[in-house]
C-alpha positions as CSV (number, residue, x, y, z in Angstrom):
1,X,178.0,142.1,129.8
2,X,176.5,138.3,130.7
3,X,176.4,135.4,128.8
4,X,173.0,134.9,127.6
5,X,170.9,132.2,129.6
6,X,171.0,129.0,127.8
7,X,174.6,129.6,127.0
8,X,175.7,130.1,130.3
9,X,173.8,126.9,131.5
10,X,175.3,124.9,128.7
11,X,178.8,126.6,130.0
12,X,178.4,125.6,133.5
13,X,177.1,121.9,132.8
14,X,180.3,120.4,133.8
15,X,178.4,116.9,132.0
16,X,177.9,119.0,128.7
17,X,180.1,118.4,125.5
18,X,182.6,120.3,124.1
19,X,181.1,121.8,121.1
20,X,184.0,121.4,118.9
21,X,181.7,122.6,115.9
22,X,180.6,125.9,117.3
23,X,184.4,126.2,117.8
24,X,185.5,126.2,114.7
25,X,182.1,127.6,112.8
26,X,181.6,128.7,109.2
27,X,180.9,132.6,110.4
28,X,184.5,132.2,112.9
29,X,186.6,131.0,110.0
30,X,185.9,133.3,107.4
31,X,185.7,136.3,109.9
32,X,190.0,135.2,110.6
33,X,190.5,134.5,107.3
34,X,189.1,138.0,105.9
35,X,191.2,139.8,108.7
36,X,194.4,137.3,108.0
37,X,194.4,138.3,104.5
38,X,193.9,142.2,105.4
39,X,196.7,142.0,107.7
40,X,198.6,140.1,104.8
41,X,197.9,142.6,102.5
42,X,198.7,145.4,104.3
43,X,202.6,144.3,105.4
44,X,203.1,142.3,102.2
45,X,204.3,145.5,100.6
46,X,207.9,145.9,101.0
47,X,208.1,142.8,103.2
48,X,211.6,141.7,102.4
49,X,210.9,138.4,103.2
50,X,209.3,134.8,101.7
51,X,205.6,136.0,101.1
52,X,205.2,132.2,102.5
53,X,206.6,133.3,105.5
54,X,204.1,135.5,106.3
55,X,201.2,133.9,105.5
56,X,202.0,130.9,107.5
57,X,202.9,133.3,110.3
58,X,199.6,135.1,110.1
59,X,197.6,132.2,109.3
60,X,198.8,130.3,112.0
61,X,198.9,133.2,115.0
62,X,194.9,133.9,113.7
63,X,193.7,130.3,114.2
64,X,195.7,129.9,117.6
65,X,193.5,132.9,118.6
66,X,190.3,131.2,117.3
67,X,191.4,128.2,119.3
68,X,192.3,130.1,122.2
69,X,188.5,132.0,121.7
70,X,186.7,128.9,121.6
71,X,188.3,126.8,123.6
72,X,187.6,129.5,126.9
73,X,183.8,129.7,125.3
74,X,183.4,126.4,127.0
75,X,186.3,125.9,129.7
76,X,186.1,125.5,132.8
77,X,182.9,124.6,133.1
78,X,182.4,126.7,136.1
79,X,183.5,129.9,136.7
80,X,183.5,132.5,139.9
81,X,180.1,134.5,140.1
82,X,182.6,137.3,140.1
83,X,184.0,136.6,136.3
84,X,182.1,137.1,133.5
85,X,183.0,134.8,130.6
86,X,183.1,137.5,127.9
87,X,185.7,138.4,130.1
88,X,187.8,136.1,130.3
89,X,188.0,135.2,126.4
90,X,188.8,138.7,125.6
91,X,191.6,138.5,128.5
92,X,192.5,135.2,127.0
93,X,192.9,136.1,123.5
94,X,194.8,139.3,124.3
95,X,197.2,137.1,126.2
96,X,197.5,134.9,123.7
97,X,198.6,137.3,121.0
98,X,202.1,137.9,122.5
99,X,202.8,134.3,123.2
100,X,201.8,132.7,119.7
101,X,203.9,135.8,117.3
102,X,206.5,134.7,120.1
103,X,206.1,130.7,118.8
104,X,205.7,132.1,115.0
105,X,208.9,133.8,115.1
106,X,210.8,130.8,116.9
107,X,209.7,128.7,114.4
108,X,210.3,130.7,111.6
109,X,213.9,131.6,112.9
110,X,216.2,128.5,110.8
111,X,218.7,126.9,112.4
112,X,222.0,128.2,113.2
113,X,220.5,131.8,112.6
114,X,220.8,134.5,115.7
115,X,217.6,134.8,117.7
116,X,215.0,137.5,116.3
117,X,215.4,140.1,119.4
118,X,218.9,139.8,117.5
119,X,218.2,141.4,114.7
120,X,217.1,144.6,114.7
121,X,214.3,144.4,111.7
122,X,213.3,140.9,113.1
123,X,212.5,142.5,116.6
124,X,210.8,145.6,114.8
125,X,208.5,143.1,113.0
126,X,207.6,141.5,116.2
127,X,206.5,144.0,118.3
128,X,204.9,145.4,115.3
129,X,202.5,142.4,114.6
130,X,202.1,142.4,118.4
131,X,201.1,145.4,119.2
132,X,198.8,145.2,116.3
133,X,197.3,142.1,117.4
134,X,197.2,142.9,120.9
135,X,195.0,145.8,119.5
136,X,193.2,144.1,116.8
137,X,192.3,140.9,118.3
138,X,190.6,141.9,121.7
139,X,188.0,144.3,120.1
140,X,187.4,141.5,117.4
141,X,186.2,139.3,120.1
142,X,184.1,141.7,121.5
143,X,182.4,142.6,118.2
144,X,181.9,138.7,117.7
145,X,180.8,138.4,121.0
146,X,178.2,141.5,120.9
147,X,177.2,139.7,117.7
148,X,176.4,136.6,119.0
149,X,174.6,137.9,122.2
150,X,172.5,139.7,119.6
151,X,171.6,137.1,117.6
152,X,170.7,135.1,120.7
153,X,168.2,138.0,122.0
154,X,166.7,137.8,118.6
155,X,166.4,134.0,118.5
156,X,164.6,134.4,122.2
157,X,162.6,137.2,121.2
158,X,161.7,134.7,118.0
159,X,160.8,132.1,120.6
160,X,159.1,134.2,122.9
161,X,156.7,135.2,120.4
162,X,156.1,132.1,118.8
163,X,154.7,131.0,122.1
164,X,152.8,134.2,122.7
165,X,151.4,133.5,119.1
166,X,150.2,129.0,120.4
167,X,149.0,129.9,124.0
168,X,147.0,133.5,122.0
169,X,145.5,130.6,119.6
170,X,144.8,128.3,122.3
171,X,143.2,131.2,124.5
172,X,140.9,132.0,121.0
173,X,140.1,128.2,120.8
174,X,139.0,127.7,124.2
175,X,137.3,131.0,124.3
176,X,135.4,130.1,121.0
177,X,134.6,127.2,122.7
178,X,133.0,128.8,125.4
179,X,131.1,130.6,123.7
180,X,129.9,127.8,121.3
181,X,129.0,125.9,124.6
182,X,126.5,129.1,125.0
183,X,124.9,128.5,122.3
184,X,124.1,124.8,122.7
185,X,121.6,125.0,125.7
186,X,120.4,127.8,124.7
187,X,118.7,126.1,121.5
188,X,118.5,123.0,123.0
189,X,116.2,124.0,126.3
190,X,114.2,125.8,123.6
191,X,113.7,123.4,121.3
192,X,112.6,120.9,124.3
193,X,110.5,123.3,125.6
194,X,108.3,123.3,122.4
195,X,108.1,119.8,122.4
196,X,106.9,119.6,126.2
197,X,104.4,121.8,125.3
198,X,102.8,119.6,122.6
199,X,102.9,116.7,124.7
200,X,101.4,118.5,127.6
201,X,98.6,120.0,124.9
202,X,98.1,116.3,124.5
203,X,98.9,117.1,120.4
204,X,98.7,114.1,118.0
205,X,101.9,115.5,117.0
206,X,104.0,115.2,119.0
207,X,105.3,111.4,118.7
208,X,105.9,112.6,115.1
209,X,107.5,115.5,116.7
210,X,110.0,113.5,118.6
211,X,110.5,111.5,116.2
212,X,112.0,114.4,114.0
213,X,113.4,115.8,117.3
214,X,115.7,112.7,117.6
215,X,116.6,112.5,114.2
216,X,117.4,116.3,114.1
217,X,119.4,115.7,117.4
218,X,121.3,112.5,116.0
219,X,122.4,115.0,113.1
220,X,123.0,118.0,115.2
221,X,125.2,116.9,118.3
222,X,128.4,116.0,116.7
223,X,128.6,119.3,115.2
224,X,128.3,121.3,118.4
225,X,131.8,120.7,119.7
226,X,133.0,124.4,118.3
227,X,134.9,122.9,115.5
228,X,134.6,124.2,112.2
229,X,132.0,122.7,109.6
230,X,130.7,123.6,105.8
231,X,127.8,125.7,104.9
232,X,126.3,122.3,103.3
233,X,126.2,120.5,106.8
234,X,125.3,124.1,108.7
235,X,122.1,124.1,105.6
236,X,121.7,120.4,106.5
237,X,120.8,121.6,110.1
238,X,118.5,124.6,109.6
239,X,116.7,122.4,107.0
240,X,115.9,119.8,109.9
241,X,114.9,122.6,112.7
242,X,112.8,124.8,110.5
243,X,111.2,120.9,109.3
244,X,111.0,120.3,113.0
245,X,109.0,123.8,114.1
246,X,106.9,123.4,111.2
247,X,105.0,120.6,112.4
248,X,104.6,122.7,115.7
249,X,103.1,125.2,113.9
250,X,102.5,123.7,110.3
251,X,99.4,126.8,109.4
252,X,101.8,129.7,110.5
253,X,105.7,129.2,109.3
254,X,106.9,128.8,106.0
255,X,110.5,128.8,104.8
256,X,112.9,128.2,101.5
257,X,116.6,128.0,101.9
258,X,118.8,129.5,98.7
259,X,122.1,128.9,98.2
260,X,124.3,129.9,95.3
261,X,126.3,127.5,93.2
262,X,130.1,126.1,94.8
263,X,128.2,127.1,98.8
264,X,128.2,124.0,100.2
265,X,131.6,123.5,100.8
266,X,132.8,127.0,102.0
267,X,133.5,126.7,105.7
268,X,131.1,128.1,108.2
269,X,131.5,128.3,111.9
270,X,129.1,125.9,113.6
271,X,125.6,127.4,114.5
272,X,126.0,130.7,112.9
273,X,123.1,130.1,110.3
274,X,121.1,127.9,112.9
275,X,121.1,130.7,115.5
276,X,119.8,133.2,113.1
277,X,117.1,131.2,112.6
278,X,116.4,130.1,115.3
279,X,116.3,133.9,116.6
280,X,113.8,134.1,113.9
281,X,111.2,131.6,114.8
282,X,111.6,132.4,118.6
283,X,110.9,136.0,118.1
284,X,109.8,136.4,114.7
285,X,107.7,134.1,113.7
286,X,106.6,132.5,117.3
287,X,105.1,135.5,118.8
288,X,102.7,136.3,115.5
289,X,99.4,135.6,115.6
290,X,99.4,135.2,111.2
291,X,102.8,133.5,111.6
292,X,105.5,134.4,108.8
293,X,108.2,133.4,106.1
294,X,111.6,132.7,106.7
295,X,114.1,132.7,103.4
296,X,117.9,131.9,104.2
297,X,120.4,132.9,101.3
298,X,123.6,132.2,101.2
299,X,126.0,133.7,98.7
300,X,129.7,134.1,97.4
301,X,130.9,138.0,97.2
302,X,133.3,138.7,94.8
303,X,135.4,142.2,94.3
304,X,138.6,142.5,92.4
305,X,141.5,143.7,94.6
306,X,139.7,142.0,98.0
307,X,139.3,138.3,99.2
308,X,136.4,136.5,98.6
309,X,133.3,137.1,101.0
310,X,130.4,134.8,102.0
311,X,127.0,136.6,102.6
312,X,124.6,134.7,105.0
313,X,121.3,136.1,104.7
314,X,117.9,135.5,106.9
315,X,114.8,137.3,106.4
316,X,111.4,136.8,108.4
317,X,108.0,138.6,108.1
318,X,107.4,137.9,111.7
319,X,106.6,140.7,114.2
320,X,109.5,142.8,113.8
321,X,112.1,144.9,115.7
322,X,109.6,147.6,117.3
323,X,106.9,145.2,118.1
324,X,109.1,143.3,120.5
325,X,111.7,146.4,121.6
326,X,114.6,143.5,120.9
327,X,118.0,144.1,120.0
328,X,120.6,141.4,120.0
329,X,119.5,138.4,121.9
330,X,121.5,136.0,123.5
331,X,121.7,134.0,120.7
332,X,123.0,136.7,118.2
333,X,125.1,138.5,121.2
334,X,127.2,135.2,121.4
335,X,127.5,135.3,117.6
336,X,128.3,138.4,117.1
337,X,131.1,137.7,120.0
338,X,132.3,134.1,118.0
339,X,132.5,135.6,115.0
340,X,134.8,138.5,116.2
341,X,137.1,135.9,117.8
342,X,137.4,133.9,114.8
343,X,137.4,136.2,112.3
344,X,139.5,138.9,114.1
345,X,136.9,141.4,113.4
346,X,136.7,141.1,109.9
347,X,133.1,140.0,109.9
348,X,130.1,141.9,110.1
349,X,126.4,141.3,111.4
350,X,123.6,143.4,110.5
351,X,120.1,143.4,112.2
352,X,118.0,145.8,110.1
353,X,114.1,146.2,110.1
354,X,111.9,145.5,106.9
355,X,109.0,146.5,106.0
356,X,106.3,146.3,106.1
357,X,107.1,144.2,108.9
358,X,109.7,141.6,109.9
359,X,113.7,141.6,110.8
360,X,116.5,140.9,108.0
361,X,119.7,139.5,109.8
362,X,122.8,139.4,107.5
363,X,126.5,137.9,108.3
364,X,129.6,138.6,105.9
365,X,132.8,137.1,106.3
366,X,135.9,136.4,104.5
367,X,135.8,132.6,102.5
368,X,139.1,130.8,104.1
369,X,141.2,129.4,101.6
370,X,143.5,126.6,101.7
C-alpha cells in the first residue's frame, strides 16, 4: 500500500512543515483514548494495584504511540523508493510498544523497590500489556491508516468530479455559444438581404426601412452574445423585426403578440422566439402570394406535483408544411440543438401543420427559479 499522492509529496518536501496539528488530531485522540479506557477496563478487575497506576501507565504508553505514529507520518522527509511509509509507521509503533511499557514500568517501580523482572507478578504484567500492545497497536495503525487513504480517494474522487462538473459547464457554455453564433448570420444576412432588395427595387421605402433596420439592430446586437435574457426583451425584439418586414411587405403580413400576465420577466434563451418567427416570415408568410398572420403567445403552465413550464407559441397562415416540403430549417435545427444543451432535454419543440393552411411552432420549457 502507497501513500496517496499529495501526501507523499507533502512527505518528501524536505521545506514542508511539521504538521504538529494532524499529529495530534481530534479523530487520533479520541480513537487512543476509547482504546486506553477499554484496555483499562478490561485489567482494572482484580488489578491489585493503585487504579492510578494504571491509568497513567496506559494513558501514557497510548500517547507515546500516537507520537511515535505521527511523528514517522512526516520524518524523514525522504525515504528509499524501496520503503513504503505505511510501513515504516506500523514497524515503528510496534517497536515502540516494548520500549515505552519498559519506561512505564521503570517509572512506576518507587525507589528502593527490586526491579519489576524481580517480581514475578510485576514481570507477568509486563509482558502481558506487551504482548497485548505489540498485538493491538500495529493493526490499529493499519485500520487508521486504511482509513485515512480512504477518505483521501474520496476527497480526490470529490475533486475529480467537481472539475468534471466546471470544464462539462464550460464545454455547454461554449457549445451554446456556438450555436448562438449560428443563429446570428443566419438572421442577419437575411434581414439585409430584404433590405438590398428594396433599395435595388428603387422602393421609397427603404430609407424608412433602414431607418427601422438600425434601430432594430441598435436593440438587437447586445443581446446576441448567447447570454441569457427575459421574455420581455426577447418580445421587445420580435416586436421590432415583425415592425421591420411589415413595411417590406405592409399589404401581406399581419401580426399580434400575446403574452400572459408575470411573462416578461421569465428568462428566455436569446433568439428562441425571434427565430420562430423569423422561420415564419421567411417560409410562411414570404413565399405567399395573399400573405398571412402571425400571432406569438406566450404563456405560464402550471400542474401541481411538476415545476412550472413556459409555453412559447407561433402560429402563421402562410403557405404551410406540404406546400414547401420543409422540415426543420437551419434556424429551428440550431434551436432545437440550444435548447437541448441548455435545458438538458427537458424542453420540447413542436412543428405541427394547421389548417386550413399554415405551420404552428410551439416551445415548452421549464421556468428557472432563483
Amino acid at each position: 500500500m502507497d501513500m496517496p499522492s499529495d501526501q507523499s509529496a507533502r512527505f518528501n518536501d524536505p521545506a514542508a512543515p511539521a504538521n504538529w496539528r494532524a499529529m495530534f488530531g481530534w479523530r487520533r485522540l479520541r480513537t487512543v483514548a476509547i482504546l486506553c479506557t477499554l484496555i483499562i477496563l478490561l485489567f482494572s478487575f482484580g488489578w491489585k494495584a493503585g487504579l492510578s497506576v494504571l491509568v497513567t501507565r496506559i494513558f501514557c504508553v497510548g500517547l507515546a504511540l500516537l507520537l511515535v505514529f505521527g511523528l514517522f507520518e512526516q520524518w524523514p522527509r525522504r525515504l528509499p523508493k524501496w520503503m513504503a511509509r505505511w510501513v515504516l509507521q506500523v514497524a515503528a509503533v510496534g517497536v515502540t510498544v516494548p520500549i515505552t511499557m519498559f519506561i512505564a514500568y521503570m517509572w512506576s517501580t518507587a525507589p528502593g523497590a527490586p526491579m519489576f523482572w524481580n517480581e514475578p507478578d510485576r514481570l507477568e504484567g509486563f509482558v502481558t500489556f506487551t504482548l497485548l500492545g505489540m498485538l493491538l497497536a500495529p493493526w490499529t495503525a493499519l485500520t487508521a491508516l486504511l482509513r485515512q487513504r480512504e477518505a483521501t480517494v474520496e476527497e480526490q474522487a470529490v475533486g475529480f468530479e467537481l472539475e468534471r462538473s466546471e470544464m462539462a459547464r464550460a464545454a455547454l457554455d461554449a457549445r451554446m455559444r456556438l450555436l448562438t453564433a449560428q443563429v446570428q448570420p443566419h438572421f442577419l444576412f437575411n434581414t439585409l438581404a430584404n433590405v438590398q432588395a428594396l433599395v435595388e427595387a428603387g422602393s421609397p421605402r427603404a430609407p424608412q426601412l433602414l431607418q427601422s433596420l438600425t434601430a432594430y439592430l441598435r436593440a438587437a446586437v447586445p443581446r446576441l452574445d448567447g447570454s441569457t435574457n427575459t421574455l420581455g426583451q426577447e418580445l421587445e425584439l420580435v416586436r421590432a423585426y415583425l415592425e421591420l418586414m411589415q413595411m417590406r411587405m405592409p399589404d401581406r403580413l399581419a401580426f399580434a403578440l400575446h403574452i400572459g400576465s408575470g411573462g416578461h420577466l421569465l428568462h428566455c434563451p436569446p433568439m428562441t422566439l425571434l427565430t420562430l418567427v423569423e422561420n415564419a416570415v421567411q417560409h410562411g408568410i414570404d413565399p405567399s402570394e395573399e400573405g398571412g398572420r402571425i400571432d406569438v403567445h406566450a404563456e405560464v403552465l402550471a400542474a401541481e406535483g411538476a415545476p412550472p413550464r413556459c409555453r412559447l407559441t407561433v402560429i402563421d397562415t402562410g403557405i404551410g408544411l406540404q406546400a414547401t416540403g420543409r422540415g426543420l430549417g437551419t434556424g429551428l435545427a440550431a434551436l432545437r440543438e440550444r435548447l437541448l444543451w441548455a435545458y438538458r432535454g427537458s424542453a420540447t419543440l413542436e412543428l405541427v401543420e394547421v389548417e386550413p393552411h399554415g405551420v404552428q411552432v410551439t416551445i415548452e420549457f421549464n421556468i428557472e427559479t432563483t
